[in-house]
N, C-alpha and C positions, 0 to 999 in steps of 0.2 A: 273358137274358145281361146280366150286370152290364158298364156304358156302360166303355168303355178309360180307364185311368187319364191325365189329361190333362198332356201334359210340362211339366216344374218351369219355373217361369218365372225366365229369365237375372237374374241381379242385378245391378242397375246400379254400374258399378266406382266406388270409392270419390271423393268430392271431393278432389281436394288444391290445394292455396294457390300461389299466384303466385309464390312464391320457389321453392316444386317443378318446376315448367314452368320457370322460369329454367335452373336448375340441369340440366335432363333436353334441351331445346335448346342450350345451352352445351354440353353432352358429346356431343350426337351431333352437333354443329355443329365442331368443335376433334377429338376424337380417332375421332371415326367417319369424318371426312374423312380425317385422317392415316393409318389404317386401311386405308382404300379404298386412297388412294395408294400405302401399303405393298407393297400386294396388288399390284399392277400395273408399279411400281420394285421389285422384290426386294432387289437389290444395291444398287441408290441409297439404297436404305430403310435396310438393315441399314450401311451406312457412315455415314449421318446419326445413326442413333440410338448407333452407337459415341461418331463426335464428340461429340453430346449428354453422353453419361454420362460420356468425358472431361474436357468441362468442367465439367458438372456435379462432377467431383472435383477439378479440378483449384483451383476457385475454393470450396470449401466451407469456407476461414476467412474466406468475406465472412458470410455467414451462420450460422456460428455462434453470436454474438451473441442471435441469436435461438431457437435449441434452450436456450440458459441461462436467459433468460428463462422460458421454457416449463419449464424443469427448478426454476427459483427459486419459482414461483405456480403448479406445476400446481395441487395441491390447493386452492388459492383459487378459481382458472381452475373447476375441477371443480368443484365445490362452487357455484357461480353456476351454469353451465352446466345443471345438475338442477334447482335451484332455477326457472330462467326455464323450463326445461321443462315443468316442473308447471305455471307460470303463466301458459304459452300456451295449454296442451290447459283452462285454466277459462275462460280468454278466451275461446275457441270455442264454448264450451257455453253460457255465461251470457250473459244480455239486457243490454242499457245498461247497468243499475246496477252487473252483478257487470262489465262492461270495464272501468267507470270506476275502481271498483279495483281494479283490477286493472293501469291505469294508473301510479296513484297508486301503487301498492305499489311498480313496477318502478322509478319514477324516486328512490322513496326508497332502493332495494335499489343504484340505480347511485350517488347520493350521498353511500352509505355505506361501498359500495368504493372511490371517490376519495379519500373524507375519510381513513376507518379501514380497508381493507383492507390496504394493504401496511403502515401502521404495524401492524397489528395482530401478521402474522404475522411480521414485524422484532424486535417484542418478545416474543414466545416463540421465536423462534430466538437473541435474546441470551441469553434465562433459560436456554436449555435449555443451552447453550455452555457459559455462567458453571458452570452443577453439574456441566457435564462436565468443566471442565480438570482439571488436574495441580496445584492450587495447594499452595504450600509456604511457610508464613509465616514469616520472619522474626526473630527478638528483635535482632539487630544489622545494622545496616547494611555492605555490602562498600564498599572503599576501591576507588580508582577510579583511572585509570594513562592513561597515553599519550594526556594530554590536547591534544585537536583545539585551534588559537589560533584560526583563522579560523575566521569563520561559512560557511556552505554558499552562501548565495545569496554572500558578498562574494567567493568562489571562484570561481564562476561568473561573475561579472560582470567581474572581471580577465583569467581567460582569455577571453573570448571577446570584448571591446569593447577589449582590448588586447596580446594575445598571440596572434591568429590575424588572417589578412587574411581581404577582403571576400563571399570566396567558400567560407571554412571554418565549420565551427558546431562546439560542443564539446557534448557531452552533460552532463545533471545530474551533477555530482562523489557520488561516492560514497566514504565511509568505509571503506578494506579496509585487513587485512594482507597484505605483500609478501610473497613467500617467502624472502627476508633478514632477516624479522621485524620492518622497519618498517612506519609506518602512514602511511600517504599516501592522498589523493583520487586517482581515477581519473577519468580523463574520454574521452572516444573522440572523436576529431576528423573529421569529414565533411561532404558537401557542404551548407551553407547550405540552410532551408529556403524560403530567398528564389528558390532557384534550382532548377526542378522538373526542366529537361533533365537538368544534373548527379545528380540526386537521382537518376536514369533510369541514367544509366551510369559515375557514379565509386564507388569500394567507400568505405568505412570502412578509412584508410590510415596512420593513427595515432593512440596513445594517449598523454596527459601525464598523470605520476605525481609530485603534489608531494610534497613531505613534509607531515604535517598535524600535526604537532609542532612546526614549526619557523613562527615569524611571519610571514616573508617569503616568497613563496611564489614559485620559480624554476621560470619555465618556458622555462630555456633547451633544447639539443640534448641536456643531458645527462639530462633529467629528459624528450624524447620517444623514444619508445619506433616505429620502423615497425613495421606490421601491413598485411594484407591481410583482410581483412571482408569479402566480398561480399555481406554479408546486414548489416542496422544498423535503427536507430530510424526513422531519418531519413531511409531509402531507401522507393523506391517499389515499389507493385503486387507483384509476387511478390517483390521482394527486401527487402520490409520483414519483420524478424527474428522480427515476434510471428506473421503469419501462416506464415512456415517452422516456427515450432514447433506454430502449431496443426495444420498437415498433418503433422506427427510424432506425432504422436497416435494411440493407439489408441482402439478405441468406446466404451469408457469411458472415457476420458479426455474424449473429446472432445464426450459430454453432462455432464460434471462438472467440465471443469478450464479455466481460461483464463492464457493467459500475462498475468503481469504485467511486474515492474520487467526492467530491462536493468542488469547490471554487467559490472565488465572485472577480469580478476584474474589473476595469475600459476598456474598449476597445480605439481604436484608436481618437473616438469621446469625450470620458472621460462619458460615461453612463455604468452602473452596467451593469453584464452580467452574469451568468452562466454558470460554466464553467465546464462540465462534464472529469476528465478524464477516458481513458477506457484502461484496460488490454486487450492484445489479447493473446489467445495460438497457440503459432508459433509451428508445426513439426507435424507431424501423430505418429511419431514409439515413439518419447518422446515428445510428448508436454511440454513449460513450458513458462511461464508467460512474455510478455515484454509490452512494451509501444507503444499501436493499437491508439495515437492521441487521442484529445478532440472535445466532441460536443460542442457548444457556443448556449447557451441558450437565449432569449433577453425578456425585459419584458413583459408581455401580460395581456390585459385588460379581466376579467374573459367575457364569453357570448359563447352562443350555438357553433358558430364560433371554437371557441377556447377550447370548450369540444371536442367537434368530432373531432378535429384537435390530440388533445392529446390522445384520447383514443384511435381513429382506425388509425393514422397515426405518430405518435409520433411527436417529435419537436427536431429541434437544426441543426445547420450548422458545419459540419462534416471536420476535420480540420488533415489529413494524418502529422503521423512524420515528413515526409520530406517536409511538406509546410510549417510547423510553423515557419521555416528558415526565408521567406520569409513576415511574418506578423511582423513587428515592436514590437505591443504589448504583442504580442505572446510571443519572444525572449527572452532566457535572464529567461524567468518567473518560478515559481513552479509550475512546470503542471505536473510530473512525480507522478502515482502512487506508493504506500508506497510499495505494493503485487509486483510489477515490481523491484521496489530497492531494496526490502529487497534480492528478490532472485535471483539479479548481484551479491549483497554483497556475499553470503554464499555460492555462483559457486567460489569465492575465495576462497572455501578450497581446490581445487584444484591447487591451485598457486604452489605445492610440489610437484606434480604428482596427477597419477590416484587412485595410493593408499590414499593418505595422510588422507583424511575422513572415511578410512574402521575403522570399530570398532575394538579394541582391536588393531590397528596400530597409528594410529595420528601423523605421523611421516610428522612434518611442517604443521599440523592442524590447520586452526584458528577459531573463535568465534565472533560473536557480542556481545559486552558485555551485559551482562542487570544487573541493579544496583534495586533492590527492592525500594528504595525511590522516584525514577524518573517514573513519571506518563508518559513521551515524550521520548523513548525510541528511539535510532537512526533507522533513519538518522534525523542528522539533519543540519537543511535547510544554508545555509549560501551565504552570498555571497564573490565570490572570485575574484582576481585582478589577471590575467596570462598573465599579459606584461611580457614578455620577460622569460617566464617557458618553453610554449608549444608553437608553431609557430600557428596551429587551432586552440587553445583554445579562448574560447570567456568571456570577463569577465563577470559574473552572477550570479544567484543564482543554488548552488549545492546540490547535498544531500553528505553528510560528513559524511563519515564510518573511526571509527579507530579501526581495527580490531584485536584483541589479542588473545595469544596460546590458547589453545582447554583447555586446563586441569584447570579448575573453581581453585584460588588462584594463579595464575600467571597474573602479571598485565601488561608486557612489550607492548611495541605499534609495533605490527609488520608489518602492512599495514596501509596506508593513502587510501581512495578509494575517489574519486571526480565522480560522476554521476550528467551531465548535468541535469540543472532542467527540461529544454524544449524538452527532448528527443534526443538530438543530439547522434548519436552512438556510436559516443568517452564511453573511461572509462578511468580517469586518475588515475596514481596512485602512490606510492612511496614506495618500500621494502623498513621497518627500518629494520627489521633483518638480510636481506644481507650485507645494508650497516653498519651496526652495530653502531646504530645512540645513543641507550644507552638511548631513549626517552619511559616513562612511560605512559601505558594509561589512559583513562579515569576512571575506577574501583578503579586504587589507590587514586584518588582526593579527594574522603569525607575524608576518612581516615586522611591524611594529611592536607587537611582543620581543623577539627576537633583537631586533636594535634596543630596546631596552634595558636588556642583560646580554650583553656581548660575551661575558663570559662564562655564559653557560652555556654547557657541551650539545650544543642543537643539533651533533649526527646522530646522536643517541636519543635526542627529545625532541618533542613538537609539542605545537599548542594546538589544542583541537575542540571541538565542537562549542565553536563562541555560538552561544545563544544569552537571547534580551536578557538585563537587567536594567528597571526603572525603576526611579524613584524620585521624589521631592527633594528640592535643596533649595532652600531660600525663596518658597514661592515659586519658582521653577520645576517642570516637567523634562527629568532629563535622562537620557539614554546610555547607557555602557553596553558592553560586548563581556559578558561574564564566559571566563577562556579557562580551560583548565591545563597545565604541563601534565604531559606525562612520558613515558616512558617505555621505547618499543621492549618488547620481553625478549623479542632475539633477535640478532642480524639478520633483516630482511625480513621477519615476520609480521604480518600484517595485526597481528596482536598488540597491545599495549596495558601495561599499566599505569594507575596514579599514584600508588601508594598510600600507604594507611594514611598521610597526613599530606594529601597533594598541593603543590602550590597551582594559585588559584590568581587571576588576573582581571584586574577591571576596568575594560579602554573603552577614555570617553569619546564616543562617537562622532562629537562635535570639536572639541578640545583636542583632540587624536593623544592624549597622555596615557600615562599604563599606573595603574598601581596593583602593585604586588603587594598583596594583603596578608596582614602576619603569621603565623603559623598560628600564632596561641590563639590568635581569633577567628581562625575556619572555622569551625565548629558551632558561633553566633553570628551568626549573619546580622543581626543589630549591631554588632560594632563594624561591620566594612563603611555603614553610612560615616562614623565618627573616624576613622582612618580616611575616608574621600573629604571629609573637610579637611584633614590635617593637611593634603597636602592639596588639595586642588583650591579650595577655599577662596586662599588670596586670589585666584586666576577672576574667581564668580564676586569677589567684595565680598564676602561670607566673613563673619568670626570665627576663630579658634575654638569652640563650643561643643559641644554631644547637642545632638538634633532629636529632635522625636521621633520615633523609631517608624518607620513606612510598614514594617513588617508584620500583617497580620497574625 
């Protein structure tokens, strides 16, 4: 008889690594206990893990921050992740030499994500933008209307260091129309962020509405508006506004979209509103930043109601890009966030090719200017007149990009960019360096202000936030840099004023001349046309005449 077949001998279970054992006593140490306990509290158990996953919702705009990240870099994320996979399972295998590079590889593969990974995939999320938009060029440029006198931060810095006491704060002034069809800065008044009690239990309990036409800016009783807000900027923990919109969110939204800017606006009824907008990240392989619509916030009286409302269901009426078309008050308005505009603006350095932004190439590169004195840094907001420029253009408020070459000391104006304020897809725009228009940017403006009036005390003043003015002169489409002086409020502080009656400048962007426009005439913007003939005229063949007023 053939000897019994002898049993298979057991095979010894696989080695695994000390961060294995970590990970496998952590789990049965953490949820194997919880577990047991479960088993044994029934009721105790299943009341705690409710609480749990209540709060778990109820705080999940602290942490979404972190699902965007994770939505912005996954496929970087990925893509490493395999990469160091493959590189551990050679580490295991190989002797000294193959760890050592193996080493070596990993610390250059992590040198190379610090340095170039996130530039890398930044810049094919700009290219791929750039070839996606709506672009629509230009041969003339639109005239420009209901020009703001004050600067933004000198608004700023009046209301709130002298039009509100010690315990009020005003929010960033924003550029809107009213639903009377003026244009005035908004501002929302609430508690100091000096003071964290108040920030805890006072609302957001009024809004000032100056005129942003007018020099002087009146921030008496007749120009605040009362509101109740229970929700704001500047409020705390669940009653801060961004996180009530992130808990309004749906699932997708809420791995794709993040609240940005905060405005205040009149609605179709002419009562305050809240007006959230929101960035989305459009793409999987490059994400990158566009305009995901606004929430519209409405006033609400504090009470139990309207805590639970905000903290476990968020608030606001959800307002898609392509509806805003369709809402009247909507139209037209400044609801485009700044993170969405700035990075249409800067997908323009691709207007030269694929190359033009590589480093050490910049060959047709351009730049957003930034000027160190200017607190309000472009875009900025404007409104423009496009009868008869663009056949879809709508006349409104834009954000206003003039874009100049890459290489810091070159001032020439080589893009015009026009970005609807209300999100409309359009991007209009206007090569001056194709057309070789010969027009100087924004950057060159202090300067030339400044040589102008020598003898004005320019350690104490600057000229700041030159944005477009256009207008007809003799048949001619022609451009100024409307500049405004003003005046730092204290040594070294990054505040300024303009003053009730600011001087205000108009350099022609082709001509490079300045005029300083009279005091008695800020105020009508129809007479700077008839002061620019007085004295540029003779330059253009013009008569000594009053013109037809451009100004709608």
């Amino acid at each position: 008889m053939s000897a019994a077949a002898a049993p298979p001998t057991p095979q010894a279970p696989p080695e695994q690594s000390r961060l294995y054992w970590f990970f496998f006593h952590l789990r049965r140490r953490t949820f194997g206990a919880l577990w047991q306990w479960t088993r044994r509290h029934p009721v105790l158990g299943g009341i705690t893990y409710v609480v749990l996953l209540a709060l778990l919702y109820a705080f999940r705009a602290s942490y979404q921050p972190g699902f965007l990240f994770l939505r912005k870099y996954f496929v970087l994320a990925l893509g490493i992740s395999v990469l160091l996979h493959f590189l551990y399972r050679f580490y295991r295998r190989s002797k000294t030499a193959g760890k050592v590079t193996v080493v070596l590889v990993t610390t250059a593969l992590a040198a190379g994500v610090w340095f170039w990974g996130a530039p890398m995939v930044n810049y094919l999320a700009s290219y791929y933008h750039y070839r996606s938009l709506n672009k629509v060029e230009l041969a003339e440029l639109p005239l420009t209307g209901h020009e703001r006198i004050q600067p933004l931060n000198s608004v700023a810095t009046m209301a709130d260091q002298e039009a509100l006491n010690e315990t009020q704060s005003a929010s960033s002034p924003d550029f809107i129309r009213r639903a009377n069809g003026r244009f005035d800065f908004s501002m929302a008044v609430g508690p100091s962020p000096d003071y964290p009690l108040q920030r805890l239990t006072r609302p957001v309990d009024q809004i000032i509405s100056v005129s942003a036409t007018l020099p002087a800016p009146d921030f008496s009783a007749d120009n605040r508006h009362p509101v109740h807000f229970d929700v704001g900027e500047q409020l705390l923990f669940g009653r801060n506004v961004r996180g009530v919109a992130v808990r309004k969110f749906s699932l997708g939204q809420y791995l794709s979209c993040q609240a940005d800017q905060v405005r205040f606006m009149e609605d179709d009824q002419g009562r305050w509103v809240q007006v959230v907008s929101l960035v989305r990240w459009k793409g999987f392989l490059f994400p990158r930043p566009v305009f995901g619509g606004v929430l519209v916030m409405d006033q609400r009286a504090t009470g139990p109601g309207a805590v639970a409302e905000r903290v476990l269901l968020g608030r606001g009426r959800y307002y898609s890009p392509q509806a805003l078309a369709e809402i009247p008050w909507l139209k037209g308005q400044n609801l485009l966030p700044e993170r969405a505009s700035r990075f249409t603006a800067q997908s323009f350095r691709f207007h030269r090719g694929f190359l033009a932004p590589f480093p050490g190439y910049h060959e047709g590169d351009v730049r957003i200017p930034e000027l160190p004195d200017d607190q309000n840094s472009m875009p900025y907001v404007t409104w423009f007149n496009f009868d008869g420029v663009a056949a879809r253009a709508e006349n409104g408020l834009y954000d206003y990009y003039g874009l100049e070459p890459y290489l810091e000391g070159k001032s020439g104006l080589n893009l015009s960019l026009f970005i609807p304020g209300d999100g409309r897809p359009e991007v209009y725009f206007m090569d001056h360096s194709r057309l070789e228009s010969g027009l100087f940017g924004s950057s060159a403006v202090p300067v030339k202000v400044r040589e102008s009036r020598k003898e004005y005390d320019w350690s104490a003043s600057a000229a700041v936030e030159s944005r477009p003015f256009i207008r007809d002169f003799g048949g001619k489409r022609r451009f100024f840099w409307l500049t405004t002086v003003v005046t730092k409020s204290d040594a070294g502080s990054k505040g300024f004023v303009g003053g009730s009656m600011p001087d205000i400048t108009l350099t022609d962007a082709l001509g490079r001349q300045v005029v300083w426009v009279d005091r008695q005439e800020i105020a009508d913007t129809r007479l700077w046309e008839q002061q620019i003939i007085r004295e540029l005229g003779a330059n253009w063949g013009l008569p000594d005449q009053p013109l037809r007023p451009n100004e709608p």
